[in-house]
FISENU-775358 format. One line per field, with one value per atom (N, C-alpha, C): x negated, y negated, z; residue number from 1; residue in one letter; atom name. Coordinates in pm, whole numbers, plus 50000, padded with zeros to 5 digits. Example, Ala and Ser with C-alpha at 12.3 -4.5 7.8 and 13.67 -1.06 7.14 Angstrom:
% residues 2
u	c(48681;48770;48680;48715;48633;48710)
v	c(50569;50450;50330;50225;50106;49997)
w	c(50780;50780;50780;50708;50714;50787)
selo	c(1;1;1;2;2;2)
drenvex	c(A;A;A;S;S;S)
nufi	c(N;CA;C;N;CA;C)
END
This chain:
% residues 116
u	c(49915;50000;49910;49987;49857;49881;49808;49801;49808;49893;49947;49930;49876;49880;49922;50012;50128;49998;50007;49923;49877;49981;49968;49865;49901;49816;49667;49653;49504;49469;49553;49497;49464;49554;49543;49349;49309;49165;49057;49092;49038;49006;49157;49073;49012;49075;48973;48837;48799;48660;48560;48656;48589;48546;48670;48598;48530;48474;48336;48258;48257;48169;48104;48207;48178;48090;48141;48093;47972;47994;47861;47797;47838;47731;47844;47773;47856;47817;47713;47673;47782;47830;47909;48036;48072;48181;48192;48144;48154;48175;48090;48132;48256;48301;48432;48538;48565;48627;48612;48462;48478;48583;48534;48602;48750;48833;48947;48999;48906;48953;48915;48858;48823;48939;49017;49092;49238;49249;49328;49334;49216;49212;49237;49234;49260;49377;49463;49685;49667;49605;49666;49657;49577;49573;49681;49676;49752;49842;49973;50058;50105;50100;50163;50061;49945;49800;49848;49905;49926;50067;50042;50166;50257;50400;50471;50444;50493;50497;50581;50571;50739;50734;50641;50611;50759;50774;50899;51022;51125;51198;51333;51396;51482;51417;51303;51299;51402;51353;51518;51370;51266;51195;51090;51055;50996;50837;50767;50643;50544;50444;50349;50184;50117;49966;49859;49763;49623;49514;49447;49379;49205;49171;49024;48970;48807;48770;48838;48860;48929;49049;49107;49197;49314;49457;49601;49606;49593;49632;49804;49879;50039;50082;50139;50243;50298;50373;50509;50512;50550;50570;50690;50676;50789;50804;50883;50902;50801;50713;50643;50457;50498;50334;50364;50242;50192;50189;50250;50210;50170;50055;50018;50060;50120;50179;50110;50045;49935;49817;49730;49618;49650;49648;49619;49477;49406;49354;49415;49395;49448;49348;49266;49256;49336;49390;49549;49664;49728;49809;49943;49959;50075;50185;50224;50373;50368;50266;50219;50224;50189;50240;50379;50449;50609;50645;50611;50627;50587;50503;50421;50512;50536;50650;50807;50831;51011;50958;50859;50862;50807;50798;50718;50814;50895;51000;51126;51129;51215;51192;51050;51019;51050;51064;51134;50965;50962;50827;50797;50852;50824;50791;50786;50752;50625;50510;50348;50309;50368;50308;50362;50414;50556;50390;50391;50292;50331;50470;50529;50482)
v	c(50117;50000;49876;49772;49650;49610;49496;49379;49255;49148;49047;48919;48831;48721;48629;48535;48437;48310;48213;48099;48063;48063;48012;48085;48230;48331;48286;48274;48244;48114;48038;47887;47910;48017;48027;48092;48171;48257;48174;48058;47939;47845;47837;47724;47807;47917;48021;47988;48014;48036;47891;47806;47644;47653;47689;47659;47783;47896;47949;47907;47885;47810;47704;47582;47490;47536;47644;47664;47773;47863;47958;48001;47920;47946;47952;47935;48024;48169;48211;48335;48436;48400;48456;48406;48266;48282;48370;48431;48528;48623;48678;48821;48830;48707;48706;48723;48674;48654;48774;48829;48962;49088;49103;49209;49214;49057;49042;49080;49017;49095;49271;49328;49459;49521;49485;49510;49518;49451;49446;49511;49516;49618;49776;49828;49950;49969;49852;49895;49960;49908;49981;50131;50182;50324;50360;50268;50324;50198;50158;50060;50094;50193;50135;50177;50156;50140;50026;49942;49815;49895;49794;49854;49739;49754;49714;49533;49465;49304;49260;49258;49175;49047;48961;48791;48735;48752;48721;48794;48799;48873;48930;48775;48784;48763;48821;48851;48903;48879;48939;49068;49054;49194;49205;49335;49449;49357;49325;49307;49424;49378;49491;49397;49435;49370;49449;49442;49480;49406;49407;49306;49386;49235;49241;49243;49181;49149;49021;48886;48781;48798;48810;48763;48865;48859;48933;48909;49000;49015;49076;48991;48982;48994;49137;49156;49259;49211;49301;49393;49527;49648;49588;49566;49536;49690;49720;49797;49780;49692;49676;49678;49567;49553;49539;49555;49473;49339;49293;49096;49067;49004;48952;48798;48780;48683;48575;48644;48531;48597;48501;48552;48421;48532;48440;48490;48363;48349;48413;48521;48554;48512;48381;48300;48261;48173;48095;48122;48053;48097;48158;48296;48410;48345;48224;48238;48135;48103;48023;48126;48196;48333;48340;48370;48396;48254;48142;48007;48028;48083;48090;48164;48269;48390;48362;48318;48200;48131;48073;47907;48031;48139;48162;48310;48349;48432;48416;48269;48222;48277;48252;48224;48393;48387;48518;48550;48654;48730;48743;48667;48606;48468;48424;48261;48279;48361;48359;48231;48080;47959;47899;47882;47834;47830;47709;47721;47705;47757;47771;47701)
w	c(50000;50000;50000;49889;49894;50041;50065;50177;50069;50163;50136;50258;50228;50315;50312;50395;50418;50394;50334;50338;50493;50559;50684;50827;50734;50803;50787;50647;50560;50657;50662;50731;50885;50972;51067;51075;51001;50978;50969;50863;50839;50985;51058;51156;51250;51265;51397;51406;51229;51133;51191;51154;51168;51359;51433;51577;51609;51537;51599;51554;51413;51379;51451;51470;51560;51738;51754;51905;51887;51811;51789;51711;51597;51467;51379;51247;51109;51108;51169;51158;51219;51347;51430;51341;51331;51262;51105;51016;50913;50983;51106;51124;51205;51223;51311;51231;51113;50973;50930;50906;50804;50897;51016;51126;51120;51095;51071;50926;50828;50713;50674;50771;50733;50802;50980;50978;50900;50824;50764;50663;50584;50467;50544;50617;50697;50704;50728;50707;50579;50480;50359;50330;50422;50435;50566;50662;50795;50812;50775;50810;50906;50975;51136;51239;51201;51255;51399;51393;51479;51597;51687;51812;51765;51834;51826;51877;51812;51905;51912;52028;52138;52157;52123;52132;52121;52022;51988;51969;52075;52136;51974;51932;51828;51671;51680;51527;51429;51294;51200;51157;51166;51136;51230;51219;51305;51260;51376;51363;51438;51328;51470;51458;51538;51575;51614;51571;51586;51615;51751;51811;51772;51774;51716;51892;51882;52010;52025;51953;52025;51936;51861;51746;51758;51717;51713;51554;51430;51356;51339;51337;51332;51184;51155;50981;51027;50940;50914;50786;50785;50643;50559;50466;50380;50255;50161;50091;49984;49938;49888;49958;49994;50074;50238;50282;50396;50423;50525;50454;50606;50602;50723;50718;50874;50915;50961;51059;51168;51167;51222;51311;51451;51483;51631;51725;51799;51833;52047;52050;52216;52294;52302;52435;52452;52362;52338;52452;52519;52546;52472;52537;52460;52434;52489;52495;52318;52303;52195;52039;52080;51978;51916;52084;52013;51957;51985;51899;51733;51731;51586;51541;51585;51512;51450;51571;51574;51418;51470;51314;51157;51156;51067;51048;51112;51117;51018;50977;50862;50747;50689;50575;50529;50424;50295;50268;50300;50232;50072;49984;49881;49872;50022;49983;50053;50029;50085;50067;49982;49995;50090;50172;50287;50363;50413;50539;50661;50644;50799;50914)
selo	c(1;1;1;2;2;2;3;3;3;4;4;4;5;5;5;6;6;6;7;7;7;8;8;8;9;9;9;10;10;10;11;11;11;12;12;12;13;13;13;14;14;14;15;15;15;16;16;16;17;17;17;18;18;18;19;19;19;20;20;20;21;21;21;22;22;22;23;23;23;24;24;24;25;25;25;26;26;26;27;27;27;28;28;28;29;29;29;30;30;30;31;31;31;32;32;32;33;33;33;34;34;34;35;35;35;36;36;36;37;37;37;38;38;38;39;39;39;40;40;40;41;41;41;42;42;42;43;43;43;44;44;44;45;45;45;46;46;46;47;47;47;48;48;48;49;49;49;50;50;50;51;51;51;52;52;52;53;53;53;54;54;54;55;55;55;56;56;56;57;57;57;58;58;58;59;59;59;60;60;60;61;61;61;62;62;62;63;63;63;64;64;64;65;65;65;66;66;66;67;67;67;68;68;68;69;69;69;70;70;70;71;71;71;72;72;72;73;73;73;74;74;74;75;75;75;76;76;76;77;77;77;78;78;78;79;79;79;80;80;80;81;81;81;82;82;82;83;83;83;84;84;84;85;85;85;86;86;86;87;87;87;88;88;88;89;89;89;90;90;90;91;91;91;92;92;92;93;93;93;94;94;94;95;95;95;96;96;96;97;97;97;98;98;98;99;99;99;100;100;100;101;101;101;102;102;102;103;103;103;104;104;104;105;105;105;106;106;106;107;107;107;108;108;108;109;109;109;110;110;110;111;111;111;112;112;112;113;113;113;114;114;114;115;115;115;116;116;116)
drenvex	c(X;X;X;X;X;X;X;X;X;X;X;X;X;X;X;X;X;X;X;X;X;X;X;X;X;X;X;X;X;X;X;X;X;X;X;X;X;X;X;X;X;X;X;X;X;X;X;X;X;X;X;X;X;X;X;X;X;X;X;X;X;X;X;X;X;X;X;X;X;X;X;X;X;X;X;X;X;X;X;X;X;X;X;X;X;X;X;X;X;X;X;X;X;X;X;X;X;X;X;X;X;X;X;X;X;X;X;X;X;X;X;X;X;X;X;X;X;X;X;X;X;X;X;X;X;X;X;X;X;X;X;X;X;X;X;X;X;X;X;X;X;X;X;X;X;X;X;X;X;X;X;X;X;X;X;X;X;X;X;X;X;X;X;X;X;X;X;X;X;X;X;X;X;X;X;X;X;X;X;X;X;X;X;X;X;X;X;X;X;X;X;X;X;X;X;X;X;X;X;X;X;X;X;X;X;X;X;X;X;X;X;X;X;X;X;X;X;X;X;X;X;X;X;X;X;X;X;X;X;X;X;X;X;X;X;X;X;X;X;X;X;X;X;X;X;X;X;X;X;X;X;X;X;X;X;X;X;X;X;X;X;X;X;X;X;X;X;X;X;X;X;X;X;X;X;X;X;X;X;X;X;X;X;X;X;X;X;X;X;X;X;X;X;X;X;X;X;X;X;X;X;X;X;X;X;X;X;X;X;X;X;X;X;X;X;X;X;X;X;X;X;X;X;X;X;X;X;X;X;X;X;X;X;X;X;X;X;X;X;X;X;X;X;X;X;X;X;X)
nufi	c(N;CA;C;N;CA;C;N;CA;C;N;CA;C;N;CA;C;N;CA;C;N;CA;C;N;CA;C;N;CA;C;N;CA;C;N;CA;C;N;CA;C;N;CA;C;N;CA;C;N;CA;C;N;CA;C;N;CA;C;N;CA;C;N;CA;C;N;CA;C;N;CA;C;N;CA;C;N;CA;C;N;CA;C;N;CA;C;N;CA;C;N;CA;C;N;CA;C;N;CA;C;N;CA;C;N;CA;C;N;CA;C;N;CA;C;N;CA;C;N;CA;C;N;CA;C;N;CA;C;N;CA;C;N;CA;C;N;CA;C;N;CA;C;N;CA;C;N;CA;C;N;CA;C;N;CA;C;N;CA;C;N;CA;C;N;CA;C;N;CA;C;N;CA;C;N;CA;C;N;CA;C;N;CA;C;N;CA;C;N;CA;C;N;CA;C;N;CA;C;N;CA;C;N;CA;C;N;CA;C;N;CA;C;N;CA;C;N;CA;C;N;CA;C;N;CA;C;N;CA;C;N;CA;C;N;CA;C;N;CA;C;N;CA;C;N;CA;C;N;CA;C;N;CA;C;N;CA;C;N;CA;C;N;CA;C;N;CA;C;N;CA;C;N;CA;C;N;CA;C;N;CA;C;N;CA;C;N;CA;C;N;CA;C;N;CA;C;N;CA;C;N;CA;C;N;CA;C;N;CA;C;N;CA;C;N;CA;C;N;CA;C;N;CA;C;N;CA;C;N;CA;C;N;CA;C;N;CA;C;N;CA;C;N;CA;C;N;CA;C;N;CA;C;N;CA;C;N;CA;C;N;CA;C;N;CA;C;N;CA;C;N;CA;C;N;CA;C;N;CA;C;N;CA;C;N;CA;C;N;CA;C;N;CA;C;N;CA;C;N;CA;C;N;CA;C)
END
């Protein structure tokens, strides 16, 4: 099954990327980035590789997540692809998650440009 990423997801990877960068290198930030994108390439062999996520209580779909050492890679299985939703950063506070989910829980998994 392909993998698919929500713009917003991509932007969320992006600013992670920028503040390790900022705090511990670009060096650390690539391998922080690559670890997240290798996880991800791995759903497409195992889509329900991830546990269930409850962040957000009234979703209209079933999410699930797979945590890096800092990061919550958040998508959902669709009949087609994989589409990753978020990355979140879990220093963050959690309840900041189910916020991300609610605002990004709208968008139609054909609108991957929606930057929710």
């Amino acid at each position: 099954m392909r993998v698919e990423w929500l713009t917003a997801a991509e932007d969320d990877l992006r600013e992670i990327a920028r503040r390790v960068a900022l705090t511990f290198g670009r060096d650390t930030a690539e391998r922080a980035v690559a670890s997240v994108v290798e996880e991800t390439q791995r759903l497409s062999d195992f889509p329900e590789l991830g546990r269930r996520c409850n962040e957000y209580k009234n979703a209209r779909r079933l999410y699930r997540a797979i945590d890096t050492r800092y990061d919550r890679i958040v998508y959902t299985i669709t009949t087609d692809c994989i589409l990753i939703v978020a990355i979140f950063d879990t220093r963050r506070d959690p309840k900041a998650l189910g916020d991300l989910l609610r605002d990004r829980d709208d968008l139609e998994i054909g609108d991957k440009d929606n930057n929710g």
